[in-house]
N, C-alpha and C positions, 0 to 999 in steps of 0.2 A: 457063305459069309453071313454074320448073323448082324440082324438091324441095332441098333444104338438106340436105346430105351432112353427117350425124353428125358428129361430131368420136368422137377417142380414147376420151375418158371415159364418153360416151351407149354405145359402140358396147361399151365392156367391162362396163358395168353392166347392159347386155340379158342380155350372152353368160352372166355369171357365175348371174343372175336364172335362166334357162334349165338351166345345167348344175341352181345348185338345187333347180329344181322336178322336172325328168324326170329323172335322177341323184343324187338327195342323199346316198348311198353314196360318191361320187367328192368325194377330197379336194381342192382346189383353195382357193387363196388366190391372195391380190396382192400382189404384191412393192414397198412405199410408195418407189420410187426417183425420181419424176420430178415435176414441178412446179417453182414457183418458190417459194425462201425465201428469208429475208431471211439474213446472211452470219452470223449467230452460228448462228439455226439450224442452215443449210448443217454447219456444222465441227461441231454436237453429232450430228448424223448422221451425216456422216464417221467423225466418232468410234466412233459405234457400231458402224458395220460396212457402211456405204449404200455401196453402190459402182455407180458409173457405168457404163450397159452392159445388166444385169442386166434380163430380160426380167420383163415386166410379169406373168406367171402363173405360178403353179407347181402342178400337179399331183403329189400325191405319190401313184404310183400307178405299180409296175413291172410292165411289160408289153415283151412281144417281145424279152426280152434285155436293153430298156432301163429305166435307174433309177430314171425319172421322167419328166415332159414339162413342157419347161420353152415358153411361148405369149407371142411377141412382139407385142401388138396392135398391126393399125391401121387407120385408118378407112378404110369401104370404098373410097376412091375418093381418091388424093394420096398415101397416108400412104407415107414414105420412111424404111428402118430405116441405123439411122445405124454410122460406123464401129464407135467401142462396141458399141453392140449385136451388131454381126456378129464382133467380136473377142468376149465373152462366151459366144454360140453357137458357137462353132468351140472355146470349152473347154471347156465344158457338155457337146460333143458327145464332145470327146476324153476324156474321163470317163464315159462312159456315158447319158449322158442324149440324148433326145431332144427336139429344139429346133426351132421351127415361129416361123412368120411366119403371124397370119393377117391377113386383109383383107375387116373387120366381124366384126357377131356372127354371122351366118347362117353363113359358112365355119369362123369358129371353132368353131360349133357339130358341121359337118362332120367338121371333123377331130379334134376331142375326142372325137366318139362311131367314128370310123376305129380313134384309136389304143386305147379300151378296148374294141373286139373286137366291135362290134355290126355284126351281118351285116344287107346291105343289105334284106333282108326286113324287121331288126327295129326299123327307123333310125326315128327320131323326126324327123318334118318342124319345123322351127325355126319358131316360133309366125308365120305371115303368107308363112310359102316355098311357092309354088305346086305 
């Protein structure tokens, strides 16, 4: 019997649980852009500022030159980052920030602790990573 591959949401709700507990120092939030709402909704968040594209994480946290890292999830295994999204990091990028694709929590988790500086001695194995 073969296992049931996360979806998006299981897979960023691990990641973010994770950065909280072995990091609580690292700012990180999630950027409420994606789901479905019904069309009045849709345009009161338009309104406010939601725009289409805009990666699902943001780390506020400058390192390496860069202004922040901004973390496109997606589930470990299918997930496909869409035109948006790749036009959004390509301006993210050209602004200073750093912009990543990951693929599940275990790699997000990889590369969150890559970009604030943790040397492979001092790396926290992701709760279940061999």
């Amino acid at each position: 019997m073969s296992k049931k591959v996360r979806d998006e949401h299981q897979e960023q709700v691990r990641f973010v649980s994770a950065v909280r507990c072995f990091y609580p120092q690292v700012l990180i939030f999630a950027v409420p852009n994606g789901g479905k709402r019904d069309p009045k909704e849709a345009k009161r968040l338009v309104d406010e500022g939601v725009k289409a594209g805009v990666s699902d994480l943001f780390v506020a946290e400058a390192r390496e030159g860069y202004n922040g890292l901004f973390i496109e999830m997606k589930r470990s295994k299918g997930g496909k980052v869409s035109e948006k999204q790749e036009n959004f990091m390509e301006a993210a990028t050209a602004r200073g920030y750093k912009c990543i694709v990951s693929y599940g929590a275990e790699e997000a988790f990889r590369d969150l602790q890559y970009y604030i500086g943790v040397s492979d001695n001092d790396r926290v194995k992701y709760p279940g990573e061999k």
